[in-house]
C-alpha positions in Angstrom: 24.2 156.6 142.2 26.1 153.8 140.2 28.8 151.7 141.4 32.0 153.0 140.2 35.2 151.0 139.1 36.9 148.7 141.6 33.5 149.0 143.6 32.9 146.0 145.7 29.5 144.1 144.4 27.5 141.3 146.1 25.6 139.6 143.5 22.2 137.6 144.4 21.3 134.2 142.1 17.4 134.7 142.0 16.6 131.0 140.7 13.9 130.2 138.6 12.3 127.9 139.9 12.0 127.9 143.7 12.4 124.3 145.6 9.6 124.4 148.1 10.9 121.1 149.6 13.5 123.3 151.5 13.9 127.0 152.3 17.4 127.5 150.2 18.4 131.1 150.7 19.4 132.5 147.4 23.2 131.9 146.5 25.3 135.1 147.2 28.2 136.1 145.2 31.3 138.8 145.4 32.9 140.9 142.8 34.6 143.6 141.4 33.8 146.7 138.6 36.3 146.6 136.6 35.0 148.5 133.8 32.0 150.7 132.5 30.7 151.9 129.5 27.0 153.5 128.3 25.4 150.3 128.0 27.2 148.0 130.0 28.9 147.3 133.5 31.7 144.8 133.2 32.5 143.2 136.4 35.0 140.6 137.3 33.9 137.0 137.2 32.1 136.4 140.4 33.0 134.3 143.2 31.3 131.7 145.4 32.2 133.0 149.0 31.2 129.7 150.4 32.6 127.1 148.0 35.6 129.9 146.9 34.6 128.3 143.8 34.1 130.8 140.4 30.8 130.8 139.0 30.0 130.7 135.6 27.0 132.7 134.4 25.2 132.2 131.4 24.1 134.8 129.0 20.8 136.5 129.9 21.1 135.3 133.3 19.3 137.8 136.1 20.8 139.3 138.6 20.1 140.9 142.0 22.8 143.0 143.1 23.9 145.6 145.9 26.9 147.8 146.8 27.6 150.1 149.8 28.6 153.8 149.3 31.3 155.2 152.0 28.5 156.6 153.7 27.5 153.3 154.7 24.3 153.5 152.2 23.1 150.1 150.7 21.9 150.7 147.5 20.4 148.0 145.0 19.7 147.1 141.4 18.4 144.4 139.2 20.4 143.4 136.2 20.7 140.7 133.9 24.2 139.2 131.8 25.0 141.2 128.7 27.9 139.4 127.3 31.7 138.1 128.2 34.6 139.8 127.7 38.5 138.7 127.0 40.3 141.4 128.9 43.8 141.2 131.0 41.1 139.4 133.0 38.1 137.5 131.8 35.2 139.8 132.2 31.2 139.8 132.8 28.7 142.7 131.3 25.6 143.1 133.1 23.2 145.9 132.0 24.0 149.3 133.1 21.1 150.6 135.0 19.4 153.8 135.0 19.6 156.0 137.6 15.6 156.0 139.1 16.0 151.8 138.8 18.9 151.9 141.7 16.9 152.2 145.0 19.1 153.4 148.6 18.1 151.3 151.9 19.3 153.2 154.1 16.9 151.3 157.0 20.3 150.3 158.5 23.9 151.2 158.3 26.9 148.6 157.3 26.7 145.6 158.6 28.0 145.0 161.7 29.6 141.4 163.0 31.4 140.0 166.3 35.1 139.8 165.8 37.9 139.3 168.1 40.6 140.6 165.6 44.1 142.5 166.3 43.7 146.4 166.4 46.9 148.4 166.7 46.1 151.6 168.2 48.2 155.3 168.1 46.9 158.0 170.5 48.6 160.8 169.6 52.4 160.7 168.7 53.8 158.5 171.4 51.3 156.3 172.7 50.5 153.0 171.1 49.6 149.9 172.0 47.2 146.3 170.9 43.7 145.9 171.5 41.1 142.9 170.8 37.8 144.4 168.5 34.3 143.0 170.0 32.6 143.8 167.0 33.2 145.2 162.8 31.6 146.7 160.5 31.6 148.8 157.5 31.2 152.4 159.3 33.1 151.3 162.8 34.5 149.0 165.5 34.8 148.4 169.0 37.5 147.1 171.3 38.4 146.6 174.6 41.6 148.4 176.2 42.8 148.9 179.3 41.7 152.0 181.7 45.1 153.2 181.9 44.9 154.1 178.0 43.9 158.0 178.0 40.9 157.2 175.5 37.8 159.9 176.3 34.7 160.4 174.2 35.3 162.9 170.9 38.8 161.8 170.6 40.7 160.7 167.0 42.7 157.7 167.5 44.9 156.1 164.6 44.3 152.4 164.3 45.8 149.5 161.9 43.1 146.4 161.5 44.3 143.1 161.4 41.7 141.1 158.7 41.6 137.6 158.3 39.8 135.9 155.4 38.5 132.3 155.0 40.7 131.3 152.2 43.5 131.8 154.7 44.3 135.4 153.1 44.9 138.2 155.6 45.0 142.2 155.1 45.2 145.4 156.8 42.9 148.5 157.0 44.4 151.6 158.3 41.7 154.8 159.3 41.4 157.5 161.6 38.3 156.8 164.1 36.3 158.7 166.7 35.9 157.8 169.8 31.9 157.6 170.2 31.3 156.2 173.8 33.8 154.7 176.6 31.9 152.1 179.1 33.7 150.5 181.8 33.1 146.5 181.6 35.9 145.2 183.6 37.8 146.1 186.9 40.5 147.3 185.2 39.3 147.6 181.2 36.8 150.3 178.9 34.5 149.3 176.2 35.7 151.8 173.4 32.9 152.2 170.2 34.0 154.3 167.5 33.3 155.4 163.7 35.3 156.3 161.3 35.9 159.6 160.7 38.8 158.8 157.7 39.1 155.8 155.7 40.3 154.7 152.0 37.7 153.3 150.5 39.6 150.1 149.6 40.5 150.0 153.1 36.4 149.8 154.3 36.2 147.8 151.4 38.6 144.8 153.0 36.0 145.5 156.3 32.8 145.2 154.4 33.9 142.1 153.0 35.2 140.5 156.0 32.1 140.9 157.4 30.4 139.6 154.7 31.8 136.5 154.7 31.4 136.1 158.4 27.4 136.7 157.9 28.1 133.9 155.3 29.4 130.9 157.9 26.6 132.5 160.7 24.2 131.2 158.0 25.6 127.9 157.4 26.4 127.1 161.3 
């Protein structure tokens, strides 16, 4: 499967030459498809999640990138820097791959981070109310709520995600989640995990990123 246009990509900087004075994780990168043709993928100049810096590649410059389907499968390429691009936007081409070099890890689903962020919740027509997430991810959340919320296992609840980004940004991701388990943790409040059962894809898009630039600052800390 190849990524298709406005597909999220995280790019990994394999360096040549490896400094075995320190273990220096490769440096991750973020982008966008923004175009393809039979040769080529061009993809939005990539950006530095740690420094929020652009980075400047160089022709014939390798790299290691991945991209999650709605499914929540991880799948990854190798490629290597084709040529620039003057578009609307400056562009990247990285060599299209072919289908048997794009391998699926599906060993785990998205990734999944702690979070205390705002959820707004709807059960059914009427009820609403604001609830505190414990944990994100790419295929589903959990929150805390209080018992007196009718929430029971199997049921669809309508819920608006409050995101917050490092650069100070902030977004929201609408979907339509099942409840998956309810667990009591407090006197008076349930544990509720769900997945989602509807979602835009530009919606888990603004979630999958989140959470990868929280994995970023776990790494740093």
């Amino acid at each position: 499967m190849l990524p298709k246009i406005n597909q999220t990509l995280y790019i990994q900087i394999i360096p040549e030459i490896v400094n075995k004075e320190a273990d220096t994780p490769p440096l991750t990168l973020r982008s966008r498809v923004a175009d393809l043709d039979d040769k080529n993928i061009y993809i939005e100049i990539p950006l530095d999640e740690k420094s929020r810096k652009l980075y400047r590649s160089e022709l014939g410059e390798k790299f290691q990138l991945f991209f999650f389907t709605q499914e929540g499968v991880k799948h990854l390429f190798a490629s290597s820097v084709t040529g620039f691009r003057k578009d609307s936007v400056p562009l990247v081409s990285i060599r299209k791959p072919e289908l048997e070099e794009i391998t699926k890890d599906q060993r785990r689903s998205f990734l999944r981070v702690e979070a205390n962020l705002e959820l707004a919740v709807k059960i059914g027509d009427k009820l609403r109310f604001v609830a505190i997430t414990e944990d994100v991810g790419g295929g589903g959340i959990s929150f805390t709520c209080e018992r007196k919320w009718p929430i029971v296992p199997n049921a669809v609840l309508s819920c608006w995600l409050l995101l917050s980004y490092k650069g100070g940004s902030v977004a929201h991701a609408r979907f339509e989640g099942e409840v998956v388990r309810v667990l009591p943790v407090e006197p008076d409040k349930h544990l509720i995990m769900m997945r989602f059962q509807e979602i835009a894809d530009s919606d888990q898009q603004k979630i999958i990123r989140y959470c990868f630039e929280r994995q970023l600052d776990k790494r740093k800390e």
